[in-house]
Structures are given as C-alpha cells and as structure tokens.
N, CA, C and O atoms as a Maestro MAE file, in Angstrom:
{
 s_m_m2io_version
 :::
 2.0.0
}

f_m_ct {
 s_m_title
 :::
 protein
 m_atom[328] {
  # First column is atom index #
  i_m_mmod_type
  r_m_x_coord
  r_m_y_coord
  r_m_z_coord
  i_m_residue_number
  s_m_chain_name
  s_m_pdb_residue_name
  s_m_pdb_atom_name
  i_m_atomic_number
  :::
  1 25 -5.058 -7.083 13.497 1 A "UNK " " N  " 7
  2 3 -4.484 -6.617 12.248 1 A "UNK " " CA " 6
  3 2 -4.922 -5.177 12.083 1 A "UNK " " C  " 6
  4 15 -6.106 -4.867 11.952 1 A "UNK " " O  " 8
  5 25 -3.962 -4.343 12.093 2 A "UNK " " N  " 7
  6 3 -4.543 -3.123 12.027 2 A "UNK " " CA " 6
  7 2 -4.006 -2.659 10.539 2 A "UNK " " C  " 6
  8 15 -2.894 -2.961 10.107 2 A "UNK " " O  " 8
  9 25 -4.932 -1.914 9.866 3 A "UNK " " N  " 7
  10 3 -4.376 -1.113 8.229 3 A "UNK " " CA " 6
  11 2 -4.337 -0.159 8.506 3 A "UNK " " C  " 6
  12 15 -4.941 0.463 9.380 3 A "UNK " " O  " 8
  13 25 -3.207 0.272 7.408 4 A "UNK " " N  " 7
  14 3 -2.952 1.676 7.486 4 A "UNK " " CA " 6
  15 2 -3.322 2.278 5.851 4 A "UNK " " C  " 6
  16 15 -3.279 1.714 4.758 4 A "UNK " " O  " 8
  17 25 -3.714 3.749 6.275 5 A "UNK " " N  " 7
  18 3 -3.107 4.540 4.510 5 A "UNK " " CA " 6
  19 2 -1.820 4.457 4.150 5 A "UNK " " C  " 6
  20 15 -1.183 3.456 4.477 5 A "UNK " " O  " 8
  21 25 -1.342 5.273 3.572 6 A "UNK " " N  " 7
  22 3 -0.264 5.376 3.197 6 A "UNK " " CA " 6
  23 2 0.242 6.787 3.509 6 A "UNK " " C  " 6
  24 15 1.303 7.247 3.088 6 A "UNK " " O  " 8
  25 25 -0.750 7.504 4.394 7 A "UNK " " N  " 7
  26 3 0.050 8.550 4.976 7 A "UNK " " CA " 6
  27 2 0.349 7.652 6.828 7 A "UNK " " C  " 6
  28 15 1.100 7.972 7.749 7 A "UNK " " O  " 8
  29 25 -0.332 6.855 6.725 8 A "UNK " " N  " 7
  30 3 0.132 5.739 8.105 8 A "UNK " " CA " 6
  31 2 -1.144 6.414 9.131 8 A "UNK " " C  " 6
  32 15 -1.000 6.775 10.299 8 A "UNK " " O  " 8
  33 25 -2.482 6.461 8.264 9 A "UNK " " N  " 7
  34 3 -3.476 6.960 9.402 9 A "UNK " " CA " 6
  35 2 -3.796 5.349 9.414 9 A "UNK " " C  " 6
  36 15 -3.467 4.570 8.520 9 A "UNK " " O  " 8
  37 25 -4.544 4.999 10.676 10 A "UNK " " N  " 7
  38 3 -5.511 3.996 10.685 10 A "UNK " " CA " 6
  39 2 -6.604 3.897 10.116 10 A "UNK " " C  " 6
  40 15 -7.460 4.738 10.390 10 A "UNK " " O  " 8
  41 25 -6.952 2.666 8.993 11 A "UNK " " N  " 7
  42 3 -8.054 2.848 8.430 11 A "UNK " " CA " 6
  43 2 -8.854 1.529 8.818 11 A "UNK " " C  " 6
  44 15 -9.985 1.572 8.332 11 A "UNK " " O  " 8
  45 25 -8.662 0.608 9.397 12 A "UNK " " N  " 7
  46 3 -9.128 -0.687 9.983 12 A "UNK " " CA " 6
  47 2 -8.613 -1.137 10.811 12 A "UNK " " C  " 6
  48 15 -7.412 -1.279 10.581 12 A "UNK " " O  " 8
  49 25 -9.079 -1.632 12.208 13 A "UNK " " N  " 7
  50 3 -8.730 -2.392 13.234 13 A "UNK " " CA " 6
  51 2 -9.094 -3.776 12.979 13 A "UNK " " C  " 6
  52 15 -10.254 -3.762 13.392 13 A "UNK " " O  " 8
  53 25 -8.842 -5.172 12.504 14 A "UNK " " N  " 7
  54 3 -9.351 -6.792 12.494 14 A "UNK " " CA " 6
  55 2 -9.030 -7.050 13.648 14 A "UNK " " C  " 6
  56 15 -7.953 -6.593 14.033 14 A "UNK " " O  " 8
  57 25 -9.619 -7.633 14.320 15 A "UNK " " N  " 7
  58 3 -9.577 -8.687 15.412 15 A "UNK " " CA " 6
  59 2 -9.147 -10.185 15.064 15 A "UNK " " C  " 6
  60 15 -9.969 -10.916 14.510 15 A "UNK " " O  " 8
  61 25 -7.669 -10.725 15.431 16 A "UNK " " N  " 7
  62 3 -7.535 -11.806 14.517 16 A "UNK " " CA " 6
  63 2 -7.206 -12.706 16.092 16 A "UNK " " C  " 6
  64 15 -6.095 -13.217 15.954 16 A "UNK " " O  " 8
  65 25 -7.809 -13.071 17.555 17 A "UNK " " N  " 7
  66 3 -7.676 -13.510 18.160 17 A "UNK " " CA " 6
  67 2 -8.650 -14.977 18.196 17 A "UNK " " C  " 6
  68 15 -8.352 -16.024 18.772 17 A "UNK " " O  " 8
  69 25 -9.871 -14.692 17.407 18 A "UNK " " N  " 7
  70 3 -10.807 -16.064 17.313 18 A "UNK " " CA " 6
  71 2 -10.894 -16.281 15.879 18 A "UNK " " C  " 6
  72 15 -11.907 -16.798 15.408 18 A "UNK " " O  " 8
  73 25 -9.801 -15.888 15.057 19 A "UNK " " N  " 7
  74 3 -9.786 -16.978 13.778 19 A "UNK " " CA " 6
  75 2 -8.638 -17.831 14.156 19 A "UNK " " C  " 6
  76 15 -7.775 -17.580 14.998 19 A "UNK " " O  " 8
  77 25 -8.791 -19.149 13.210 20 A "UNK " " N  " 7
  78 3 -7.592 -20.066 13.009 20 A "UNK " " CA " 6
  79 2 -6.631 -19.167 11.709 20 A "UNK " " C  " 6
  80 15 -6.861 -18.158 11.042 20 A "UNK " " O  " 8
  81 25 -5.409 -20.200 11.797 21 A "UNK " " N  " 7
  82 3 -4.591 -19.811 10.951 21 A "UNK " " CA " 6
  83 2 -5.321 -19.758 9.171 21 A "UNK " " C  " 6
  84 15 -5.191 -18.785 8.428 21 A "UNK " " O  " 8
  85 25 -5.935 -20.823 8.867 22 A "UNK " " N  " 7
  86 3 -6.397 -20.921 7.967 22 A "UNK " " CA " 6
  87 2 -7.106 -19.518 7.365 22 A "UNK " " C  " 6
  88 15 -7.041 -19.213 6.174 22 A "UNK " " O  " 8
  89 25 -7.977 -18.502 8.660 23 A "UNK " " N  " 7
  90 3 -8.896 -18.112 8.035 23 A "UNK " " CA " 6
  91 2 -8.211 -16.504 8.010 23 A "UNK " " C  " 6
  92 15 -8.858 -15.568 7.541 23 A "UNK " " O  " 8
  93 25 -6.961 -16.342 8.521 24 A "UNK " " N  " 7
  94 3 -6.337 -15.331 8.721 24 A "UNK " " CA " 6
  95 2 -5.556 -15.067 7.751 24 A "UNK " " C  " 6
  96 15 -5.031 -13.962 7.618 24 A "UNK " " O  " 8
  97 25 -5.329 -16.337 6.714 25 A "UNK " " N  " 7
  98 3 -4.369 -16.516 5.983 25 A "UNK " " CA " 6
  99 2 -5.414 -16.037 4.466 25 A "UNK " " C  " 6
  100 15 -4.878 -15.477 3.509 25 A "UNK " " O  " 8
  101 25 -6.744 -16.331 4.481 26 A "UNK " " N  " 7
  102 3 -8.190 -16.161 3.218 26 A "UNK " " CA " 6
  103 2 -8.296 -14.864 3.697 26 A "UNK " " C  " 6
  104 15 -8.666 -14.075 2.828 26 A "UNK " " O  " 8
  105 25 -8.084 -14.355 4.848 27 A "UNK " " N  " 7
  106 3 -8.596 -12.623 4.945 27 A "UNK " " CA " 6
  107 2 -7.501 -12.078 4.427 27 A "UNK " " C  " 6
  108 15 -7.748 -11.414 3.420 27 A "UNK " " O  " 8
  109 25 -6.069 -12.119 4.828 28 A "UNK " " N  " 7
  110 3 -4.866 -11.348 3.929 28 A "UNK " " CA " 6
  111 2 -5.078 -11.902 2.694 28 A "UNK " " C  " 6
  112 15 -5.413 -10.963 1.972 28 A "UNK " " O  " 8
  113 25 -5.065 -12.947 2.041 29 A "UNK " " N  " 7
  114 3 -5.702 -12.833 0.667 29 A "UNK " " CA " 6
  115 2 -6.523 -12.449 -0.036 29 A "UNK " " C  " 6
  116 15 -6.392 -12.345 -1.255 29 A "UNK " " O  " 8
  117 25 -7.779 -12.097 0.772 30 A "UNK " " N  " 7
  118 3 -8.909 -11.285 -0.433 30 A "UNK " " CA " 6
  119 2 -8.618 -9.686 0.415 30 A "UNK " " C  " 6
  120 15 -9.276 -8.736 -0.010 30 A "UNK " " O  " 8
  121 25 -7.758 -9.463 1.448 31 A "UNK " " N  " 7
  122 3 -7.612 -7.946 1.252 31 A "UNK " " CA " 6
  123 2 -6.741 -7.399 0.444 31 A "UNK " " C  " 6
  124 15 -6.588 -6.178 0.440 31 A "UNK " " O  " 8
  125 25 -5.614 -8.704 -0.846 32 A "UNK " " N  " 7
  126 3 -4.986 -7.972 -1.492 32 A "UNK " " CA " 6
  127 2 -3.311 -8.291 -1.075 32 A "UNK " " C  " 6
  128 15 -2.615 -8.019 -2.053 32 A "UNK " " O  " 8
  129 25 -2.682 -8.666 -0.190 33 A "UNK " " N  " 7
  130 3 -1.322 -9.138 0.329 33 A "UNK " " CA " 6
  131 2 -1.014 -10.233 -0.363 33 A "UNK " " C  " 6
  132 15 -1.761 -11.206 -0.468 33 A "UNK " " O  " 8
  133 25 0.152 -10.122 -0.893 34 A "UNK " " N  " 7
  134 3 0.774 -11.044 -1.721 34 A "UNK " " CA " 6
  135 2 1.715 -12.439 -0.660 34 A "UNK " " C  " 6
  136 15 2.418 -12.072 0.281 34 A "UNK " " O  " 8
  137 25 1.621 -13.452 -0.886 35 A "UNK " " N  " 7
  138 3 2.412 -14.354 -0.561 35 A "UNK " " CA " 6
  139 2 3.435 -14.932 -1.238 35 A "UNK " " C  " 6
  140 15 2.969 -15.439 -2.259 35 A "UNK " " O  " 8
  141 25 4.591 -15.096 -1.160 36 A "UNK " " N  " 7
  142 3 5.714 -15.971 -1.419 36 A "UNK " " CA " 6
  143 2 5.846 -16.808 -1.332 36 A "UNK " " C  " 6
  144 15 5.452 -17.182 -0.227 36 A "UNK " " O  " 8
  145 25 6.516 -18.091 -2.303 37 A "UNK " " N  " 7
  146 3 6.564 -19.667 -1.863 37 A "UNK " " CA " 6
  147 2 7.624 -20.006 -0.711 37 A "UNK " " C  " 6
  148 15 7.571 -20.708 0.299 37 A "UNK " " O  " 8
  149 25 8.766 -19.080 -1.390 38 A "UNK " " N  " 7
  150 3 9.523 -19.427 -0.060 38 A "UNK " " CA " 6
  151 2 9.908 -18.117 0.421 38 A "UNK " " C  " 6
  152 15 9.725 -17.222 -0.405 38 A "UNK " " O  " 8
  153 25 10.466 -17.710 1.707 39 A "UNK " " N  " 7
  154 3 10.816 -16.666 2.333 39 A "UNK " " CA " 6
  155 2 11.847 -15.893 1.608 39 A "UNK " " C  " 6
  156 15 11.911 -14.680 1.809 39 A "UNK " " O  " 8
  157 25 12.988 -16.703 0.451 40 A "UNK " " N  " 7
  158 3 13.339 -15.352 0.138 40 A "UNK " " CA " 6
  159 2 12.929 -15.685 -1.628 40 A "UNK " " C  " 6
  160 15 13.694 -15.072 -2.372 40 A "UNK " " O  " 8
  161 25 12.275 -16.213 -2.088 41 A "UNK " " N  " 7
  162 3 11.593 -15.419 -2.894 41 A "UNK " " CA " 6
  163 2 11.607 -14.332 -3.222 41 A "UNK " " C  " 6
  164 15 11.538 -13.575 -2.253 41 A "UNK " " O  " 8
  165 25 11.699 -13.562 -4.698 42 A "UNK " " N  " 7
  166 3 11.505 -12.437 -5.382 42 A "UNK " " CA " 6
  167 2 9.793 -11.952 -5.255 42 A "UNK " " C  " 6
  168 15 8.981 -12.701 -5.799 42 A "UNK " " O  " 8
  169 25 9.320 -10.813 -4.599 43 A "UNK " " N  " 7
  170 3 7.945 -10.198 -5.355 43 A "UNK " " CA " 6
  171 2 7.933 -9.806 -6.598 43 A "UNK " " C  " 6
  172 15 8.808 -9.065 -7.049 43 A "UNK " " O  " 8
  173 25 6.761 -10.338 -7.423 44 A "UNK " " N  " 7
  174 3 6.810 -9.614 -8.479 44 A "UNK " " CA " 6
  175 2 6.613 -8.272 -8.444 44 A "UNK " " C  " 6
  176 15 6.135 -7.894 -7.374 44 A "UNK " " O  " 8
  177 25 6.898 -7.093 -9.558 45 A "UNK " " N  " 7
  178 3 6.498 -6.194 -9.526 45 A "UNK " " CA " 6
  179 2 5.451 -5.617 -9.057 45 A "UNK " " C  " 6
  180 15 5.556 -4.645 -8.308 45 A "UNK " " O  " 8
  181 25 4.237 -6.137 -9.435 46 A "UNK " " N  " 7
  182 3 3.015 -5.729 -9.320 46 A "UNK " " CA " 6
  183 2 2.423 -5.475 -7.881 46 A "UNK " " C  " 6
  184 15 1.524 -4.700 -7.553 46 A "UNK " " O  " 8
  185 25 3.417 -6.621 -6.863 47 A "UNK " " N  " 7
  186 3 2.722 -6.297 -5.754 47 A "UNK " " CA " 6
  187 2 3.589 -5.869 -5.595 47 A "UNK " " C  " 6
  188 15 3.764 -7.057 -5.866 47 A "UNK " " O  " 8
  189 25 4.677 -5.241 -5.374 48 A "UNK " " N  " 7
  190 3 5.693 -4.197 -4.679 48 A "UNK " " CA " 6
  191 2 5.099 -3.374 -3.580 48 A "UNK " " C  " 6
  192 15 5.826 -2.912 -2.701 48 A "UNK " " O  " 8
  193 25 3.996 -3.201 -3.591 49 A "UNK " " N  " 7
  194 3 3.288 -2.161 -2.746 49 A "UNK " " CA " 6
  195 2 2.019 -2.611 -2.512 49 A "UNK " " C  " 6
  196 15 1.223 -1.888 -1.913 49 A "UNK " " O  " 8
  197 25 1.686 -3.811 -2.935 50 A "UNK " " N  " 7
  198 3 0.701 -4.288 -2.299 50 A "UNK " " CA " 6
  199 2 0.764 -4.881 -1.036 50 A "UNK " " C  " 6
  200 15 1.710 -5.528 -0.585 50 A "UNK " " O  " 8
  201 25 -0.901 -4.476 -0.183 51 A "UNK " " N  " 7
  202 3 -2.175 -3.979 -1.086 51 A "UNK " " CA " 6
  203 2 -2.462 -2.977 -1.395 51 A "UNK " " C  " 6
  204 15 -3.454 -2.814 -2.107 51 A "UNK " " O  " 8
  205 25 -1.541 -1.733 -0.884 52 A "UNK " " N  " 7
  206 3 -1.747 -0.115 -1.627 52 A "UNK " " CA " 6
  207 2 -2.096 -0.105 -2.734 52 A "UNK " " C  " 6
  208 15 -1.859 -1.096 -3.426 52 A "UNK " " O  " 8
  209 25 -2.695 0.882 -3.215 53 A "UNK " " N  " 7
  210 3 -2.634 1.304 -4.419 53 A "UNK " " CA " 6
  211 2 -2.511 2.557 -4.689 53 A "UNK " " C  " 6
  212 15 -2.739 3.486 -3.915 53 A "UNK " " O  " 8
  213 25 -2.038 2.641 -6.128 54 A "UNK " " N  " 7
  214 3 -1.019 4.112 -6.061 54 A "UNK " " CA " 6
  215 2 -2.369 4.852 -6.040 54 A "UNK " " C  " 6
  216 15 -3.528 4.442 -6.109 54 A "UNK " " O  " 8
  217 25 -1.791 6.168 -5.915 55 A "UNK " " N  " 7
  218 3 -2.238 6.956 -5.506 55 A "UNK " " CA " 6
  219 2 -2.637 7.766 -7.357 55 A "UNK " " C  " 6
  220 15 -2.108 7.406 -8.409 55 A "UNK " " O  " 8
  221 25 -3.418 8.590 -7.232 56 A "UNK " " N  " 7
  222 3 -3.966 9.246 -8.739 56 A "UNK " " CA " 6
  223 2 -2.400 10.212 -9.016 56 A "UNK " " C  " 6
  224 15 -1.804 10.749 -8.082 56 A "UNK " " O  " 8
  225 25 -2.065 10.259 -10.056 57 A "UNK " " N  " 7
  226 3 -1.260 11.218 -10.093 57 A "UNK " " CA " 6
  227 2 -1.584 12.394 -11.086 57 A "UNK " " C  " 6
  228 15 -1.628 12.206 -12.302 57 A "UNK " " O  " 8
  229 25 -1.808 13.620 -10.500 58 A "UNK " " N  " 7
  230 3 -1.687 14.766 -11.997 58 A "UNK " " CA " 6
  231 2 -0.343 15.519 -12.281 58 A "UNK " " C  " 6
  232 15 0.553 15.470 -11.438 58 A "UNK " " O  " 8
  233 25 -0.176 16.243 -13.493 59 A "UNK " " N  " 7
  234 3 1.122 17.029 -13.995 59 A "UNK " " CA " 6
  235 2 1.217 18.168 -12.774 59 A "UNK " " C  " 6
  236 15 0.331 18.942 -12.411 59 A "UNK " " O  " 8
  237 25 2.243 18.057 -12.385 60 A "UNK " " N  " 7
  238 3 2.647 19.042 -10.949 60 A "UNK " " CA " 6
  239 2 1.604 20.569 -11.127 60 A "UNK " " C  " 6
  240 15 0.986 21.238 -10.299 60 A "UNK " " O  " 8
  241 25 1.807 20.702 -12.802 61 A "UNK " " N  " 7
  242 3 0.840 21.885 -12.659 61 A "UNK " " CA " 6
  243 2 -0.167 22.462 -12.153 61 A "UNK " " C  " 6
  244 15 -0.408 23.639 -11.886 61 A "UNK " " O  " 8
  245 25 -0.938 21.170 -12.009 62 A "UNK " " N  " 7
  246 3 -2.300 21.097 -11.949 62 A "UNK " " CA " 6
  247 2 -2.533 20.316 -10.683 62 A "UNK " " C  " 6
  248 15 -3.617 19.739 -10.590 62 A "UNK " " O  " 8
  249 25 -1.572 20.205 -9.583 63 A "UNK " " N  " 7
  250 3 -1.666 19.900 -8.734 63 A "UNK " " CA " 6
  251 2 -0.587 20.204 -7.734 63 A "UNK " " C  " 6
  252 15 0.348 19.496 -7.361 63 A "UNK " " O  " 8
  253 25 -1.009 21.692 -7.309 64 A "UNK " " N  " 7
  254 3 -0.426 22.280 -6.067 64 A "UNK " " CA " 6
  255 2 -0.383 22.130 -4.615 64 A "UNK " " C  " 6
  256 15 -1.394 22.244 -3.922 64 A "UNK " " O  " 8
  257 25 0.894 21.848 -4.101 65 A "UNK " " N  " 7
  258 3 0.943 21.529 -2.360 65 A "UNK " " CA " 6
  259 2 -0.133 22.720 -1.898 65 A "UNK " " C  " 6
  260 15 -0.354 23.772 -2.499 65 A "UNK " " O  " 8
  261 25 -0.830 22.176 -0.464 66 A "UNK " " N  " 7
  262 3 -1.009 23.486 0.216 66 A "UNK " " CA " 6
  263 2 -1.133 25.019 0.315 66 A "UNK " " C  " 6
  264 15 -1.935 25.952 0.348 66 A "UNK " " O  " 8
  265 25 0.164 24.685 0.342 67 A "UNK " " N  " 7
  266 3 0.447 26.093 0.602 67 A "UNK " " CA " 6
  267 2 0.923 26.917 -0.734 67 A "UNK " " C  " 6
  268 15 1.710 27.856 -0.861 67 A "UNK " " O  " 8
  269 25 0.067 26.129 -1.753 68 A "UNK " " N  " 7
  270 3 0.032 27.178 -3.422 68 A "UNK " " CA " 6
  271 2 1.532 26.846 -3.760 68 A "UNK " " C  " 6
  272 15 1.687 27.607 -4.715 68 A "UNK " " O  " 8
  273 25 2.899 26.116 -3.575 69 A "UNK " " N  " 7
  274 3 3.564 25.767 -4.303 69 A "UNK " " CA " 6
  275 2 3.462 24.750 -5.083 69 A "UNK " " C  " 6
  276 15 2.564 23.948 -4.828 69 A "UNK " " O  " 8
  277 25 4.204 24.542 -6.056 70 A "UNK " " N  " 7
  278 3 4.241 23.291 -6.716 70 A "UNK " " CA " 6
  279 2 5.049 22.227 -6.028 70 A "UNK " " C  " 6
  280 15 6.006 22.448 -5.286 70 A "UNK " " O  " 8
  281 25 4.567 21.053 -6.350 71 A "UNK " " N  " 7
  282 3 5.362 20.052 -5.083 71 A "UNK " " CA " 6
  283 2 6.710 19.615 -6.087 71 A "UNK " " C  " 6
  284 15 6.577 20.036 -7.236 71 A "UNK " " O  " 8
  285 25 8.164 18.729 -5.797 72 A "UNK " " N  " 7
  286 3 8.800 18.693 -6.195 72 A "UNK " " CA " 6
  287 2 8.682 17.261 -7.028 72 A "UNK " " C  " 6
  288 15 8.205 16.288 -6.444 72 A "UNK " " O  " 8
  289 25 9.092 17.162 -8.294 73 A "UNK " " N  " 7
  290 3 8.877 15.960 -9.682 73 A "UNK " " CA " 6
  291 2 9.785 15.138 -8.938 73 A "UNK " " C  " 6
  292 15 10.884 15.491 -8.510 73 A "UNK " " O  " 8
  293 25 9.041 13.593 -8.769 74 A "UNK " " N  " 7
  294 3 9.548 12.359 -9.088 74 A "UNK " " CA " 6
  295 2 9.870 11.272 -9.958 74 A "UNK " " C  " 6
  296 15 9.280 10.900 -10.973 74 A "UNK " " O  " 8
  297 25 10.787 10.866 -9.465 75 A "UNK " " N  " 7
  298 3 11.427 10.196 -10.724 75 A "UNK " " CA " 6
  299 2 10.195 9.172 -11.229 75 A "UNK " " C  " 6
  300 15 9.373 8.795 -10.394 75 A "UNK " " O  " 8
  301 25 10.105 8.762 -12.548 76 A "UNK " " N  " 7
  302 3 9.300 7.612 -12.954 76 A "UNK " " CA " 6
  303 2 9.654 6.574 -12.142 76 A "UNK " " C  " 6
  304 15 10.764 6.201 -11.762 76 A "UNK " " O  " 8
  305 25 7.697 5.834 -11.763 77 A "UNK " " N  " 7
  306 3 8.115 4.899 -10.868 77 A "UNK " " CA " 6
  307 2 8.663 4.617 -9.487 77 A "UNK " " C  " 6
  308 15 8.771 3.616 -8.779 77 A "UNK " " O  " 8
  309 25 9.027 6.164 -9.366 78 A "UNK " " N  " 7
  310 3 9.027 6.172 -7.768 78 A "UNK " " CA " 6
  311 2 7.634 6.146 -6.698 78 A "UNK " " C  " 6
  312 15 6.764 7.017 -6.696 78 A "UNK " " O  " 8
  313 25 7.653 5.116 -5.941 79 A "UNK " " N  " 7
  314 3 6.257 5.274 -4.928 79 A "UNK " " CA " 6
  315 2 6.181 6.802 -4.476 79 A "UNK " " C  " 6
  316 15 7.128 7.588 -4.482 79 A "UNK " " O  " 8
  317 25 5.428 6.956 -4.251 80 A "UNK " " N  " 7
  318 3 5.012 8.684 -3.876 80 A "UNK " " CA " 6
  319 2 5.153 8.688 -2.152 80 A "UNK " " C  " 6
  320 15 5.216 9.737 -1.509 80 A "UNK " " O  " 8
  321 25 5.187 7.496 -1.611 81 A "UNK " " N  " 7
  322 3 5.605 7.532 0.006 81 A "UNK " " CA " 6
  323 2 6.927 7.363 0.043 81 A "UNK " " C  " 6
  324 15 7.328 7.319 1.206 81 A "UNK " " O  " 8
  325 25 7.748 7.251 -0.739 82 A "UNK " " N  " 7
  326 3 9.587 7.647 -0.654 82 A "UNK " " CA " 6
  327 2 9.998 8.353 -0.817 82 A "UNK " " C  " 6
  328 15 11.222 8.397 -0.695 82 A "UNK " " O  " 8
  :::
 }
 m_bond[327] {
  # First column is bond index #
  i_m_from
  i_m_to
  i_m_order
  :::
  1 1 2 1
  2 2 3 1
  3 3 4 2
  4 3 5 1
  5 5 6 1
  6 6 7 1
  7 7 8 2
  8 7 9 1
  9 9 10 1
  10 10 11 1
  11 11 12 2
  12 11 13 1
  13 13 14 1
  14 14 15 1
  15 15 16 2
  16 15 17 1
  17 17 18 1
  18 18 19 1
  19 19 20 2
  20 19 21 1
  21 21 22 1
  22 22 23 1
  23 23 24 2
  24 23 25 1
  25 25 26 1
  26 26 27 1
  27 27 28 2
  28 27 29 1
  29 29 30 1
  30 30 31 1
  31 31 32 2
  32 31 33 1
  33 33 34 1
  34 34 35 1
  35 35 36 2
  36 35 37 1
  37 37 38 1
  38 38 39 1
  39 39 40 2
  40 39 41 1
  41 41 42 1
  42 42 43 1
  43 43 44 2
  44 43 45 1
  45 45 46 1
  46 46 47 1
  47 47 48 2
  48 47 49 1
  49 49 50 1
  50 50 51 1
  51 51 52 2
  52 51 53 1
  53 53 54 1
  54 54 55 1
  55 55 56 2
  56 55 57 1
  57 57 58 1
  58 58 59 1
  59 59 60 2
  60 59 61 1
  61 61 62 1
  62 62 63 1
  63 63 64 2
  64 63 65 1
  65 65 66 1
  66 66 67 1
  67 67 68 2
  68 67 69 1
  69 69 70 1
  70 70 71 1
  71 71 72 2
  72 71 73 1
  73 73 74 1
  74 74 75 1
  75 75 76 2
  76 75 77 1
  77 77 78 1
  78 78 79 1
  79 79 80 2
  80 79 81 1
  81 81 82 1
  82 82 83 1
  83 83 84 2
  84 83 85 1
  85 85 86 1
  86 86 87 1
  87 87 88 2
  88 87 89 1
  89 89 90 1
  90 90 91 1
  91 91 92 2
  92 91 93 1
  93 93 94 1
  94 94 95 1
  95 95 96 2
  96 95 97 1
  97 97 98 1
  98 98 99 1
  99 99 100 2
  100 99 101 1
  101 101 102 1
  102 102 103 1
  103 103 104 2
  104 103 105 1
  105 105 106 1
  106 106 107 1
  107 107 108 2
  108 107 109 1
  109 109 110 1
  110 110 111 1
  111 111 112 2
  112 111 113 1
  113 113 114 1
  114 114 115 1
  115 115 116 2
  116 115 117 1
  117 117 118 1
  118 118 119 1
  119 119 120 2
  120 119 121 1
  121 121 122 1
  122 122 123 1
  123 123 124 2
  124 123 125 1
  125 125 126 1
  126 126 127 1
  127 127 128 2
  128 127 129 1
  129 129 130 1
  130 130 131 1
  131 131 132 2
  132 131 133 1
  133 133 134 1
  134 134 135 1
  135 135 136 2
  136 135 137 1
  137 137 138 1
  138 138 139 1
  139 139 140 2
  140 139 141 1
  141 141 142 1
  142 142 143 1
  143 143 144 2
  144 143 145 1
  145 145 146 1
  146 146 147 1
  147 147 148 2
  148 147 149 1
  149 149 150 1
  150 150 151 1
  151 151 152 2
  152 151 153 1
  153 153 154 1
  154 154 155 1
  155 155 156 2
  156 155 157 1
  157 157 158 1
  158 158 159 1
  159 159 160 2
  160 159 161 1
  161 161 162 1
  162 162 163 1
  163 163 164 2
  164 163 165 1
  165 165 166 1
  166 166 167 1
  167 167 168 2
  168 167 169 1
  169 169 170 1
  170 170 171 1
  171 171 172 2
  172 171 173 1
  173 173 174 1
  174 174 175 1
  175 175 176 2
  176 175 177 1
  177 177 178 1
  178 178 179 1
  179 179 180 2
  180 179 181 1
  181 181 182 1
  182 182 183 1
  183 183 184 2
  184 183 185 1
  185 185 186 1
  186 186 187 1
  187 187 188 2
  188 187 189 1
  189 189 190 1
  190 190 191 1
  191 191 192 2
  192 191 193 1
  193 193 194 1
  194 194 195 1
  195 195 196 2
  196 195 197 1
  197 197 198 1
  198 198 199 1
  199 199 200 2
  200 199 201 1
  201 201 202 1
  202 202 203 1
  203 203 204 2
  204 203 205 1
  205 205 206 1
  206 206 207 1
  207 207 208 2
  208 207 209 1
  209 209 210 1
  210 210 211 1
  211 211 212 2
  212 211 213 1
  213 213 214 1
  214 214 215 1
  215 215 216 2
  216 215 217 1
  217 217 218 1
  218 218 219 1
  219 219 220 2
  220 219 221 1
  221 221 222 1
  222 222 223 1
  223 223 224 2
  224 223 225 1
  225 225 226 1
  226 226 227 1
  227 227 228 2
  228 227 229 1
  229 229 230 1
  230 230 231 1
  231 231 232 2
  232 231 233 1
  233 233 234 1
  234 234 235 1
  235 235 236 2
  236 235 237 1
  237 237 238 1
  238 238 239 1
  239 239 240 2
  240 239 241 1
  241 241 242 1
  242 242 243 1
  243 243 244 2
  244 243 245 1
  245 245 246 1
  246 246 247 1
  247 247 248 2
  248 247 249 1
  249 249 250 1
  250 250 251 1
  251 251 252 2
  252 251 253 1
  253 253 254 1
  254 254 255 1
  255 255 256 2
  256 255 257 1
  257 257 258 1
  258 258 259 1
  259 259 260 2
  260 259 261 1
  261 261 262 1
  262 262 263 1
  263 263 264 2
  264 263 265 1
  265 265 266 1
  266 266 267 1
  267 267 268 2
  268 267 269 1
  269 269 270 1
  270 270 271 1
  271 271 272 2
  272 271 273 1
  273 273 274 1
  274 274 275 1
  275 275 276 2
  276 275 277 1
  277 277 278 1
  278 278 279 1
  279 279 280 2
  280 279 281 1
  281 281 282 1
  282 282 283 1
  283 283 284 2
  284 283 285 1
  285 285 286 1
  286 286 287 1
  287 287 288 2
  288 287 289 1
  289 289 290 1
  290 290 291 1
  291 291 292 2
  292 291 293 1
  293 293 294 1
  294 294 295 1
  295 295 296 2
  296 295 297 1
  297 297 298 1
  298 298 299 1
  299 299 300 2
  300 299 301 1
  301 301 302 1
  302 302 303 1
  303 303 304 2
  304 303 305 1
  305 305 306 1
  306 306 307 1
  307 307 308 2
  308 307 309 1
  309 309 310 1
  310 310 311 1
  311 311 312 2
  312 311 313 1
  313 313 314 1
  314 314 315 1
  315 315 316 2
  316 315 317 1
  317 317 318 1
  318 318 319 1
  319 319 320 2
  320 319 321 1
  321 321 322 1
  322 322 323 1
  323 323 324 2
  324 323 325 1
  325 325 326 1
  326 326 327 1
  327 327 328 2
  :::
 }
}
C-alpha cells in the first residue's frame, strides 16, 4: 500500500503481503478510508476526499505563488487538486 500527498509525492510504503484480509481491511480503517455497503453506493460528503485532508487555505492576498504572483480564485468547494 503505498500513500501519497496530494501533490502525488510518496509519503508511506505498507507492506500488505503478511497481513490477512481482516487486518488490511482495520489498517485502511484507522488510516481514515471510507467504505461503502455496496459498490455503488453514494459517499457521503465528508469523505469525498478521504483520507486527505484539505489543505489550510488563506485570502489569495496573503498567499502568493512562487514566483510573487497571486495564484488564480477557486470556486467554493472546489478541491484545490482540480
């Protein structure tokens, strides 16, 4: 199981070759991954992006790209990786 950020760096390698199903299934649950009852099931909102979590956001002002521009306003509610 490998994690990623959300810029898609690697932030954990799991080794899931000597657990059972059972215990693979308690590790995606306390890292935060939501399960469905059935496959097409609705997610609720909340996990939409779980296990990410958003990211801090400040007023564009006060938080300049790089290269000293201002970055471009997203819509409310848009994930910041779309």
């Amino acid at each position: 199981l490998v994690l990623l950020s959300h810029r898609y760096e690697e932030l954990e390698r799991i080794p899931l070759n000597d657990m059972t199903r059972e215990e693979i299934n308690q590790l995606v649950q306390e890292l935060g991954f939501y399960r469905k009852q059935t496959p097409d099931a609705p997610v609720p909102e909340e996990f939409q992006f779980a296990p990410a979590r958003p990211l801090p956001t400040l007023p564009p002002h006060q938080a300049p790209a790089a290269d000293g521009k201002t970055p471009p306003e997203r819509d409310e509610g848009e994930h910041p990786d779309l």
